[in-house]
N, C-alpha and C positions, 0 to 999 in steps of 0.2 A: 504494500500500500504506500500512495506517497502524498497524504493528507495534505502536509505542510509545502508541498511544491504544487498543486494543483491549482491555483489561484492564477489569473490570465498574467499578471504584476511579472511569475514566476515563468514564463513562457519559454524564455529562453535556458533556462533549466529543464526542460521535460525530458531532456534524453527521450528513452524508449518508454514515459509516459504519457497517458491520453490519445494511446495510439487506437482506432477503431478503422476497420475495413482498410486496413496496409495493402497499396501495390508497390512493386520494387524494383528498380530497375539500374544497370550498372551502365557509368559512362563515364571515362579516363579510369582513374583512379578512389573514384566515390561510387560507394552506392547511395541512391537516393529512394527515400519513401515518401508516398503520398498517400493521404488517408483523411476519412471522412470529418465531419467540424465538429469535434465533441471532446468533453472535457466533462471532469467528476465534480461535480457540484455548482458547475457554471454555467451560463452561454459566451460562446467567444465565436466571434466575427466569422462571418460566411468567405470561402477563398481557399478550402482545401488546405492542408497541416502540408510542411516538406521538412522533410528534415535528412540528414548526410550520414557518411558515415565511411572509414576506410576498412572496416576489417569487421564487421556486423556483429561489433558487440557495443561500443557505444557510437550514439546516437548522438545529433548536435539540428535544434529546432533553429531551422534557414528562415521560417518565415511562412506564408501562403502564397500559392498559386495569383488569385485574384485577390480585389482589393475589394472587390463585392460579387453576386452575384452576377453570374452571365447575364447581359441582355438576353441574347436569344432564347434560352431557359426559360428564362422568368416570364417576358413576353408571351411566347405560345400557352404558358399558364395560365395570365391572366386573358386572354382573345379566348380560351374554353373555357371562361367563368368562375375562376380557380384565384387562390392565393398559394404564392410560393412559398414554403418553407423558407425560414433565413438561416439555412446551412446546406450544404451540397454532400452528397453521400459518395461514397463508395466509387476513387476512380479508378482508371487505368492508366497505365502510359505504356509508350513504344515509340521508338526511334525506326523509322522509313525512310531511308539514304541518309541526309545529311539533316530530317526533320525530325521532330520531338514532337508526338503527340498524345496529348492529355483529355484524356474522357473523363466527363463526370455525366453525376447523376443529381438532377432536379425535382423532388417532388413537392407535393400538397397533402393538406387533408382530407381535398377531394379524394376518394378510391382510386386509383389507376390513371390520376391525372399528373404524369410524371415525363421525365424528357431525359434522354443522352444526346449530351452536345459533345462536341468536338473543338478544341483549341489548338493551335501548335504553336513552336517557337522553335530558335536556333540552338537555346540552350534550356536544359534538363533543369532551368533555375529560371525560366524565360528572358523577356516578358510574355506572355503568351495573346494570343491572337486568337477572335473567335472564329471559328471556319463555318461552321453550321451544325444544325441538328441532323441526329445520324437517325435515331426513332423516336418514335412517341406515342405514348397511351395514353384514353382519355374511358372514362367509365361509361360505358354504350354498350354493354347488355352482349357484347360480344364476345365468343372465347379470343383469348388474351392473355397476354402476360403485363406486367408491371413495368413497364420502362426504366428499369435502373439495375446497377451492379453488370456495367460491361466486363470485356476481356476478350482478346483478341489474339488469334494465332494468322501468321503470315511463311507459308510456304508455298514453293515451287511458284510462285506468281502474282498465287491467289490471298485475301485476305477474308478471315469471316471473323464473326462478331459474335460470340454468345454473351446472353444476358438475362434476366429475370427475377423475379423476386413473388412466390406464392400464385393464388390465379391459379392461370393453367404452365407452370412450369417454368425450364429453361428452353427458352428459344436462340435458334441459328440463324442469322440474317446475310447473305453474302455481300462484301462490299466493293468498291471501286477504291483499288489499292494504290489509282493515283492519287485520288481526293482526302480518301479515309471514313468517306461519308456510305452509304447505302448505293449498291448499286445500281437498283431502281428504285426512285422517288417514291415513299410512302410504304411501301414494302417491309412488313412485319417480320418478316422471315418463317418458321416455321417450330415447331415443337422439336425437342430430341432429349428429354428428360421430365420423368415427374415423379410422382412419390405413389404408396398402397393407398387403397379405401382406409379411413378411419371413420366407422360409424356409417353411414350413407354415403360421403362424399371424399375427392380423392384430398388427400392430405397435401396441406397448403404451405407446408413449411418446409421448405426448398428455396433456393437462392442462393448468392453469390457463386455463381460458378467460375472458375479458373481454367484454361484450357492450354497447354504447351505440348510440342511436337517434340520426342524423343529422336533424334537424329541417330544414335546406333539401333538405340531397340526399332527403327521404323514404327512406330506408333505415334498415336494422337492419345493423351490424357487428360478426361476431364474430370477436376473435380469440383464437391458441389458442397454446399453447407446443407446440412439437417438442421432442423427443431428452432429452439426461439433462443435468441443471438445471448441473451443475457446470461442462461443457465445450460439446459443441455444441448447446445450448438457442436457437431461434430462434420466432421471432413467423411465423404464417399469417394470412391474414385470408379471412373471407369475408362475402357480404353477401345481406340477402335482405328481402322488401316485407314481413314478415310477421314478426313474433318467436319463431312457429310453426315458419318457415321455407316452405319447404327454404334453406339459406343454400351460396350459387353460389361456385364458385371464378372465377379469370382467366378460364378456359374455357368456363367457362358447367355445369363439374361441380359434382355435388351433396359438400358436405363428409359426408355420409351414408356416400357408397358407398366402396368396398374399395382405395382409394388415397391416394396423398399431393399436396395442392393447394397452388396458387401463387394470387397471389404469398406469396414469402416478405420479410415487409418487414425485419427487420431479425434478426441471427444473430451470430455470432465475426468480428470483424474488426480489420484491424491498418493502423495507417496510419507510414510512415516514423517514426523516433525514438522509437517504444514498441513497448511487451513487446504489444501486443496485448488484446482484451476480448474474456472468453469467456462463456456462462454468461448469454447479454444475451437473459434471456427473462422470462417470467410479467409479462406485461404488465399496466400499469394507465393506461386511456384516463380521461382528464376533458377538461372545456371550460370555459375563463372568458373572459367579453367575446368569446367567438366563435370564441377561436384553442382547438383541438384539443391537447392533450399527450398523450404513449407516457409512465410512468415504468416503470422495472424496474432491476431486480438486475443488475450486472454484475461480474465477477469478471479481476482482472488475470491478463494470463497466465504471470507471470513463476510466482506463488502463489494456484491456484484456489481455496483458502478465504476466501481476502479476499471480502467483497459490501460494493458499492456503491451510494447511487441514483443512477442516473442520469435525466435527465428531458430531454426531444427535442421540440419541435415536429412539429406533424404540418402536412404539407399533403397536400392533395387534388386529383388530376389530373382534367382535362376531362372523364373519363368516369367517373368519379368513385371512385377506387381512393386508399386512404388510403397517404401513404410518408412516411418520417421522416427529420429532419435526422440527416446522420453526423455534429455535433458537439452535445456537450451542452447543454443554454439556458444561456444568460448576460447575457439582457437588453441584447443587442447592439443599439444603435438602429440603423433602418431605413433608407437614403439612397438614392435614385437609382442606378443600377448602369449604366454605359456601354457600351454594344458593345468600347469599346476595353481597358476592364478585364478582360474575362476571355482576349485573347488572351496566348499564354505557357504555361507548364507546370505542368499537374494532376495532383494522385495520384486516380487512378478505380481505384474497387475494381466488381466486377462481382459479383455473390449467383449463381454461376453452379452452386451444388449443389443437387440437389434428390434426388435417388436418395439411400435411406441401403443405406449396405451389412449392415450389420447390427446387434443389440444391442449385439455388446463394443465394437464400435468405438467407437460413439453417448457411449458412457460413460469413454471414454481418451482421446480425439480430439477437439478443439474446431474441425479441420478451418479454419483461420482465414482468411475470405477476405481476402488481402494487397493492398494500393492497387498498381499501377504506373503509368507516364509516360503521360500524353497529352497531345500540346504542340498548340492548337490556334493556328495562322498565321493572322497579320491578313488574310489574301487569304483567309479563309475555308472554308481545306483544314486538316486536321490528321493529324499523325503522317507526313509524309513520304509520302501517297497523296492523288493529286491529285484520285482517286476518292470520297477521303471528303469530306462536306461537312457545315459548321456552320451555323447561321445562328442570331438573338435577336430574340426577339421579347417584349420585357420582359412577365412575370419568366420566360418559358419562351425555353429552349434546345434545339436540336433538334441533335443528331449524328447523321448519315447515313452508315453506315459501307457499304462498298464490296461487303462479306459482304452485304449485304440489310437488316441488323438496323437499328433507329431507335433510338435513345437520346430520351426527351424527361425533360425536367428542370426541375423549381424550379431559378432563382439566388436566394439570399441571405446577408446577409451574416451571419458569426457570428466565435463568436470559438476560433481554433486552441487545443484542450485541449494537443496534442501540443508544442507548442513555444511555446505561451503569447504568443500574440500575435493582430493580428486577422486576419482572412481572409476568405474568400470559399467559397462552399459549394454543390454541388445534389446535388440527390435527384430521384429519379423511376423508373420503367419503362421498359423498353423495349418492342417490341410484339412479345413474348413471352411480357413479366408476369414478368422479371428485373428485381429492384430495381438501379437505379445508382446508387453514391454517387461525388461530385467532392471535390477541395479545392484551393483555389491559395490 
């Protein structure tokens, strides 16, 4: 929590706080973030947060984007009867040859009366420039999605645009990758993700999606945020040969059809000695020098309006399913890892929910999946079953548990947020498509 620095006075102090709906993007020697107007116990000025950073673990607040709200946003709000919100949600960025372009999101109290504009500029700090409006929704009884929470993947030419928030889903829009804008005027694009039936109707908590093309593995990864942003908000993923799609869950389902998909990589969780992190969704994937990061919003559980960034390592298991470190980056250097170092005692937390019960809960309940013991014995059994078996085969860990279930896992080393020292760490799948996370 960072009570005493929340105050706007303190602005230039937030580091990696007040961060909500982080995108990230690297240019020279900085990485930059940008993320939604909001702040723990305040209102503070419409114009998008930025803030810098050489080596992503501290943060340094540059300033905002705008100095107010876009015209063009605002305007097409008020011409449909609407008042705009005076904060801008959730943008994007990306650089298109030698230009810098920044999406945001505009909406109202109207339902669905929301707008993605387009800005660019020469530099990742601008000034920025409005281009126009790429989509927009206005509440007219149509199936629809919500105009807000872009993200944007650009290969072999083409560029498309996914985006949505609740309604009917995440939609794909294709755009003119000279402009940046839609490639035909007024054009919605089309569905390519939603959530199960809860109760009668299909479950409306879905959004922020992030979309990046794996250049070795040849795939498209989209992932999506679950449930309600405050409390149990968690990361899905899915992947597919095509940016078109269809994009496949664990199972080989389509994220299209009338259900909720695994894996689920990262969600609420609590490891010994803390309150817990709830609210650990709306993801933002980047890659530098090869290595993969998750950034996103996480909120303590002691006080859910705290937002933090946090920012994760990604690796990628044999068959090539993206999973994240359960501790935050910290530029832990790499060393050799021994068979003998990891026997002893782990907190394994297991992502073992997937069923939501329903709206009220989604939005009271951060559901927080808790670490417990698992001692794994140098003779290569663990927890007191002689049936389970470990074995290492650097950097993968295999746990054979006695139930049937597999555990396979990254080891590496990081550094303990929880009690501030270093450690030892894995993540991975089981062959279920339940994320596992370690810590010794």
């Amino acid at each position: 929590t960072y009570g005493s620095l929340a105050q706007f006075a303190n602005f230039l102090k937030w580091g990696p706080h007040n961060v909500h709906d982080p995108a990230v993007i690297k240019s020279g020697e900085y990485f930059y973030c940008y993320s939604t107007d909001a702040a723990y116990g305040i209102t503070v000025p419409p114009g998008i947060q930025v803030r810098k950073s050489k080596d992503l673990v501290d943060w340094q607040f540059v300033g905002f984007a705008f100095n107010a709200l876009p015209k063009q946003g605002s305007d097409f709000i008020k011409s449909s009867g609407g008042a705009p919100f005076s904060s801008l949600w959730a943008p994007y960025v990306l650089k298109a040859g030698s230009e810098f372009r920044l999406y945001y999101s505009l909406s109202s109290p109207t339902p669905r009366l929301s707008v993605i504009g387009l800005a660019t500029a020469s530099n990742p700090l601008g000034p920025w420039t409005e281009r126009g409006l790429v989509v927009t929704s206005r509440d007219e009884n149509t199936v629809q999605t919500n105009a807000i929470d872009p993200t944007v993947v650009t290969q072999g030419g083409e560029h498309w645009m996914y985006y949505g928030s609740a309604w009917d889903g995440i939609y794909i829009l294709k755009l003119d990758p000279s402009t940046g804008l839609a490639a035909s005027d007024g054009d919605k694009g089309a569905r390519i993700a939603q959530r199960a039936f809860t109760g009668r109707v299909i479950n409306g908590n879905i959004e922020g999606p992030e979309i990046i093309y794996h250049s070795e593995l040849k795939k498209y990864y989209l992932f999506i945020a679950y449930d309600w942003l405050e409390t149990k908000y968690n990361v899905r993923v899915g992947r597919s040969d095509s940016p078109e799609g269809p994009y496949l869950d664990f199972d080989g389902n389509n994220l299209n059809d009338e259900e909720d998909n695994l894996p689920m990589i990262l969600a609420p969780y609590r490891f010994l000695n803390h309150g817990g992190w709830q609210g650990t969704s709306h993801p933002a994937v980047f890659e530098s020098d090869g290595q993969y990061y998750i950034g996103h919003q996480a909120r303590p559980g002691v006080d859910k309006y705290f937002m933090v960034l946090h920012i994760r390592k990604i690796f990628w298991t044999e068959d090539g399913w993206p999973v994240v470190s359960p501790e935050r980056y910290a530029a832990t250097e790499q060393t050799g890892i021994a068979k003998e170092e990891l026997a002893g005692a782990w907190e394994y937390i297991n992502f073992n929910y997937n069923v939501v019960p329903g709206f009220a809960e989604e939005q009271v309940s951060p559901d927080f999946q808790s670490s417990n013991a698992v001692v794994l014995n140098a003779d290569g059994t663990f927890n007191d079953d002689s049936n389970n078996q470990w074995n290492y085969d650097a950097p993968w860990l295999e746990l054979n548990w006695s139930s049937g279930l597999n555990d396979k896992v990254w080891i590496e080393r990081a550094r303990d947020w929880e009690n501030k020292k270093a450690c030892l760490i894995f993540t991975g799948l089981n062959n279920e498509g339940t994320a596992i996370w370690g810590k010794k």
